[in-house]
C-alpha positions as semicolon CSV with decimal commas, in nm:
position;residue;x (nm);y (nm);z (nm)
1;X;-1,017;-5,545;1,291
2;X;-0,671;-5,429;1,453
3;X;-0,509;-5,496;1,070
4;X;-0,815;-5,306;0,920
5;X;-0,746;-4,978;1,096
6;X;-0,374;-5,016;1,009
7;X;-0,457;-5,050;0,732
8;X;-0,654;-4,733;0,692
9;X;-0,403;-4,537;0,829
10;X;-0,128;-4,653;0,616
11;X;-0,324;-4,553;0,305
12;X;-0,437;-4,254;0,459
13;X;-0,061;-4,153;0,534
14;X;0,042;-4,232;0,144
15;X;-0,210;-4,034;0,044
16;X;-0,085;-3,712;0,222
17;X;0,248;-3,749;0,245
18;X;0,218;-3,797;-0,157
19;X;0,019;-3,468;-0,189
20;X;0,161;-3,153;-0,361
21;X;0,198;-2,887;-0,191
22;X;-0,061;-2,602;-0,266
23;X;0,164;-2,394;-0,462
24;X;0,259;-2,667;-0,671
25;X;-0,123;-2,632;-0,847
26;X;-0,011;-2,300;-0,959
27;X;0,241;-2,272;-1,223
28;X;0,147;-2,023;-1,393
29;X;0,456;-1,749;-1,423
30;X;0,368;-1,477;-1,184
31;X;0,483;-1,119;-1,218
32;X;0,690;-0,926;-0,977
33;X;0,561;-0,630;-0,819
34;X;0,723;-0,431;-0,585
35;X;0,509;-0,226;-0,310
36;X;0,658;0,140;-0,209
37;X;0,475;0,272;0,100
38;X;0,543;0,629;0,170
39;X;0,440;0,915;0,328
40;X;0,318;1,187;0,142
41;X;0,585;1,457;0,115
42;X;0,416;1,751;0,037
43;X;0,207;1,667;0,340
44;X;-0,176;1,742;0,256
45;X;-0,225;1,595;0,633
46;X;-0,584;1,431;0,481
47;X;-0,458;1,147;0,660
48;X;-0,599;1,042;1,056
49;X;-0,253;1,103;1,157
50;X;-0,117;1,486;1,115
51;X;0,191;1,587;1,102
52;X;0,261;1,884;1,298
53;X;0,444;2,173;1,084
54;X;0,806;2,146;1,319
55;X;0,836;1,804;1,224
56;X;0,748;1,810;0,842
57;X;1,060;1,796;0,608
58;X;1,141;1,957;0,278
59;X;1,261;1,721;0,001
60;X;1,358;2,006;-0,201
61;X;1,614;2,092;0,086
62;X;1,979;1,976;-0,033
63;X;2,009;1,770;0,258
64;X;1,692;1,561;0,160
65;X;1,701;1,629;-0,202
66;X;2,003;1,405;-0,173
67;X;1,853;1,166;0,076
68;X;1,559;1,130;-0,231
69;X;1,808;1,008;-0,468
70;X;1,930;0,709;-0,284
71;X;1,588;0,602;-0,259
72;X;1,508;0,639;-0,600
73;X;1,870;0,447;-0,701
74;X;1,756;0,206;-0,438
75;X;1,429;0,144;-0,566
76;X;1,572;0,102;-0,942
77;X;1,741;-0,216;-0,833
78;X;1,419;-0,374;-0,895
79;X;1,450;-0,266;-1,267
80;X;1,063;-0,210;-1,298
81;X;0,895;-0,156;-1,599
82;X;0,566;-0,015;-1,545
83;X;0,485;0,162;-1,230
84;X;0,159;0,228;-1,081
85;X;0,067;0,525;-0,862
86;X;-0,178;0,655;-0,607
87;X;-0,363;0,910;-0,788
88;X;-0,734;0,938;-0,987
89;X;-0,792;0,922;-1,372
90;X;-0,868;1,287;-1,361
91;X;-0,500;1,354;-1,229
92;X;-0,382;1,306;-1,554
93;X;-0,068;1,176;-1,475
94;X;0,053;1,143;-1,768
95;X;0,012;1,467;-1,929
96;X;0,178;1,532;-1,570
97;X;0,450;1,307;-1,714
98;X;0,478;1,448;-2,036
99;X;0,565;1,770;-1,869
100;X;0,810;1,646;-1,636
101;X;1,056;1,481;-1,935
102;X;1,022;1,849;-2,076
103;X;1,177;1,976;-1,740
104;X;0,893;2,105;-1,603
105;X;0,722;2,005;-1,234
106;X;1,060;1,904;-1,119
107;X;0,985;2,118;-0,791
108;X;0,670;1,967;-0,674
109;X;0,714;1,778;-0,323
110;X;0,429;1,508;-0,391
111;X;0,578;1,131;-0,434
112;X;0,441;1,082;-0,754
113;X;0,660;1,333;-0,874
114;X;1,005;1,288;-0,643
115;X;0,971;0,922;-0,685
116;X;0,712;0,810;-0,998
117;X;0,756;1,052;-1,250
118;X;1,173;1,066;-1,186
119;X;1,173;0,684;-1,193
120;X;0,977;0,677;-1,536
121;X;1,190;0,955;-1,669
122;X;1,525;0,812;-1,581
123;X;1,412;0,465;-1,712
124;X;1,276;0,579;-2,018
125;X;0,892;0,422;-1,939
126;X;0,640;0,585;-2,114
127;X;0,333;0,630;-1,858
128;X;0,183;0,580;-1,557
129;X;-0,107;0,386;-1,387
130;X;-0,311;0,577;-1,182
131;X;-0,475;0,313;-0,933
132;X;-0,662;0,522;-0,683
133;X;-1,028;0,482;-0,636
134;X;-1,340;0,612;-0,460
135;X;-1,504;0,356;-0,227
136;X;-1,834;0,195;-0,244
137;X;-1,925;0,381;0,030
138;X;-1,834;0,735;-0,127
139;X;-2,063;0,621;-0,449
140;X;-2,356;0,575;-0,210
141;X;-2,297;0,861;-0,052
142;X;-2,307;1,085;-0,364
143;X;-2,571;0,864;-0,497
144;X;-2,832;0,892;-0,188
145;X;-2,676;1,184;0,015
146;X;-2,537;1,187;0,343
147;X;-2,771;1,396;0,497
148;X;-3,046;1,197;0,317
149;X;-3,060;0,905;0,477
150;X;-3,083;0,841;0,831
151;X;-2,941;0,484;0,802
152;X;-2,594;0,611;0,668
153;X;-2,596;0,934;0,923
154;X;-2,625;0,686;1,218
155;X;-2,366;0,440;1,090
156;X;-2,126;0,738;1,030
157;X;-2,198;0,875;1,357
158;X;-1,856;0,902;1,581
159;X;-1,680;0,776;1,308
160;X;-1,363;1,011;1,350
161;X;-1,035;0,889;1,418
162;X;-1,066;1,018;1,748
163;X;-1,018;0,754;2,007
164;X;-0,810;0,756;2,342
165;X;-0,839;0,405;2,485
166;X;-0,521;0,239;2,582
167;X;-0,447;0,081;2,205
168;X;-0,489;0,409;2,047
169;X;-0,293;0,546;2,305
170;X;-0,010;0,328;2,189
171;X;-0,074;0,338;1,796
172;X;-0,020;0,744;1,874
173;X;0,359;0,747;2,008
174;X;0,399;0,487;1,762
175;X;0,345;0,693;1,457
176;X;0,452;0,994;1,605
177;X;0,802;0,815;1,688
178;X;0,853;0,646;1,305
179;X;0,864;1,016;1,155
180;X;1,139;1,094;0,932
181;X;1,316;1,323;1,229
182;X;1,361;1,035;1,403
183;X;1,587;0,808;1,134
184;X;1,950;0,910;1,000
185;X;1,847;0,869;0,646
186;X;1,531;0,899;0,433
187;X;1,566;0,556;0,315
188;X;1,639;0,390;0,685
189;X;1,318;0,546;0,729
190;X;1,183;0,351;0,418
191;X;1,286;0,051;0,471
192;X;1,193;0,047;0,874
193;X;0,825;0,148;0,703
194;X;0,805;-0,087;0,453
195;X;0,907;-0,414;0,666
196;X;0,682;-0,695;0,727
197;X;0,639;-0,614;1,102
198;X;0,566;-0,263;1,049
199;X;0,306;-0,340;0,786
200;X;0,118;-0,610;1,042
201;X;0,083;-0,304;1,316
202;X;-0,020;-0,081;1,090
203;X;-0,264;-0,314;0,942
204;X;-0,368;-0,347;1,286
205;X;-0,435;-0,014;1,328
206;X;-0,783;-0,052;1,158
207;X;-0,879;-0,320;1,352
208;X;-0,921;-0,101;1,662
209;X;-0,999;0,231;1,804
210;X;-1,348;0,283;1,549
211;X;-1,324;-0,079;1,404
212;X;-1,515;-0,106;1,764
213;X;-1,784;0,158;1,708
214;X;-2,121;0,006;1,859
215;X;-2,220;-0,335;1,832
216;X;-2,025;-0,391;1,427
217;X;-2,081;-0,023;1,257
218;X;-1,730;0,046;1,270
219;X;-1,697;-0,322;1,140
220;X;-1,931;-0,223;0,820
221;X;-1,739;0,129;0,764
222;X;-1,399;-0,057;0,712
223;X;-1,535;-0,260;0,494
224;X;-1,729;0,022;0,290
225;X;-1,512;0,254;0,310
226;X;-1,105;0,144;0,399
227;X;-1,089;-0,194;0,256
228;X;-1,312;-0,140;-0,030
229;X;-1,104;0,148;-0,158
230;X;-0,795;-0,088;-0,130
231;X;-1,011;-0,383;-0,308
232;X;-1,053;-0,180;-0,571
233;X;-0,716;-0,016;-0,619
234;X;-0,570;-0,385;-0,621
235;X;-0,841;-0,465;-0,911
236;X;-0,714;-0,153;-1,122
237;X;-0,362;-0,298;-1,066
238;X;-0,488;-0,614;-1,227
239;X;-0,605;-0,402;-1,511
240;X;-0,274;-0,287;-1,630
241;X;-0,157;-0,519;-1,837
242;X;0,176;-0,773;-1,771
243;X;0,362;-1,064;-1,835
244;X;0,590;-1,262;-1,632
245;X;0,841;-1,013;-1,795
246;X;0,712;-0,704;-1,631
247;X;0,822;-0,568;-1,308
248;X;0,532;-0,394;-1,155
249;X;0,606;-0,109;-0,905
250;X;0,293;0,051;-0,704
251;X;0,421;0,386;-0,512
252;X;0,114;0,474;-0,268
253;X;0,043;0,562;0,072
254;X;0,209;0,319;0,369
255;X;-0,140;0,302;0,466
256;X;-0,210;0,136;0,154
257;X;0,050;-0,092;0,135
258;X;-0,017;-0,264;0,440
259;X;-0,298;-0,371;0,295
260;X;-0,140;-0,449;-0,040
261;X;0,106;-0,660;0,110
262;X;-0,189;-0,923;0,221
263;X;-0,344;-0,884;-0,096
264;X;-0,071;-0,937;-0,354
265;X;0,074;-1,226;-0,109
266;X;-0,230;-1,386;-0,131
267;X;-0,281;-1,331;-0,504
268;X;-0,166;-1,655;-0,717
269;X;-0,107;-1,440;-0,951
270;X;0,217;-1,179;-0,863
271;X;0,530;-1,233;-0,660
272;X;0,563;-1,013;-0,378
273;X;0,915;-0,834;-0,361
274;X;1,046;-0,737;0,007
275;X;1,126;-0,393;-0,022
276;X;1,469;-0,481;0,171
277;X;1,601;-0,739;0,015
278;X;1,705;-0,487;-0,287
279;X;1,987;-0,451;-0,065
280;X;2,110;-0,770;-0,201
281;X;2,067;-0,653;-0,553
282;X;2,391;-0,412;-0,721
């Protein structure tokens, strides 16, 4: 019986200690992509957090202007080849992008200008990807109206950003200390905003203050509204088309690319670049 068992567990042992590791299934060449989170310079404030008007910077400012360029010769270390940006169809980025290579737009503040369309101009790539999408929670709204239905007033109810319990508390002096005032350079700023641990808080971020609302509406509105609009985005990022060649770069909101980071390390089917270790690069 004794020899049975031993037995068993010998073979079982073989049998896993022989097994590939998961990531030896997939061998499939994966393409880079690296993620850009930024704040949005010509500060719309659209965002839960606003940015009071003393602390706002101008990246037109010499100063900045300059700090600008060292993130965008930072950033072309990575050598990409297309780049995808936060904006709608209906943007029409790259009429936007025809202009800029004619000179024009070069003093809007928005990233997709200061950091996209310079990057695409100075590498000689011929458009953009504009990734941003509505959620399904915006199409039912427009479908059904808000005011229309009593089951989606009631679930939206509260729902505003607006919290002070202790965790909130916290997530406030938080993003109120990682402004740009606060760092000696632009792109210390960047790459304090794009790291792994800052990514995981602000990822966190969503899962309190109105993730909590009642007994799991705040649960359903993240995943209507939030993480749908991120699904999504990451699906029109698998629309643009690449090979194991390409080098993929996706400029968007750091609120975005929290969640992007989970979703393209995840993804069999791209290879995640750390925003810092371009330092390594020349």
């Amino acid at each position: 019986m004794k020899s049975s068992i031993l037995i068993a567990l010998l073979t079982a042992s073989a049998f896993l200690f022989g097994q590939k590791k998961p990531s030896e299934y997939f061998t499939n060449p994966k393409t880079k992509v690296l993620v850009v989170g930024t704040f949005h310079l010509d500060y719309p404030n659209q965002d839960a957090h606003k940015t009071e008007k003393k602390d706002q910077i101008d990246v037109l400012e010499p100063k900045r202007a300059a700090e600008i360029t060292e993130i965008v010769n930072y950033i072309k270390k990575f050598k990409p080849t297309k780049i995808a940006i936060e904006a709608h169809p209906d943007w029409n980025a790259n009429d936007k992008l025809k202009e800029y290579k004619e000179g024009k737009l070069r003093d809007q503040r928005d990233e997709r200008y200061q950091f996209a369309m310079r990057l695409a101009n100075e590498l000689n790539l011929p458009e953009l990807f504009s990734i941003d999408a509505r959620s399904v929670l915006d199409d039912y709204l427009e479908m059904f109206g808000k005011k229309d239905s009593l089951y989606f007033e009631n679930l939206l109810k509260d729902y505003d950003f607006l919290n002070d319990d202790a965790t909130s508390k916290q997530y406030n002096i938080f993003i109120k200390n990682t402004e740009p005032k606060n760092f000696r350079t632009l792109l210390d700023m960047f790459k304090y905003m794009n790291s792994k641990e800052y990514h995981q808080y602000e990822y966190g971020a969503y899962l309190t203050g109105d993730f909590k609302l009642r007994e799991h509406d705040g649960a359903d509105l993240l995943a209507l509204y939030w993480y749908n609009r991120n699904l999504r985005m990451f699906r029109k990022i698998q629309e643009i088309p690449t090979t194991s060649e390409d080098r993929l770069l996706v400029i968007a909101g750091n609120g975005h690319a929290s969640v992007f980071r989970q979703l393209f390390t995840f993804s069999p089917e791209y290879d995640y670049v750390e925003f810092s270790t371009l330092d390594q690069k020349k």
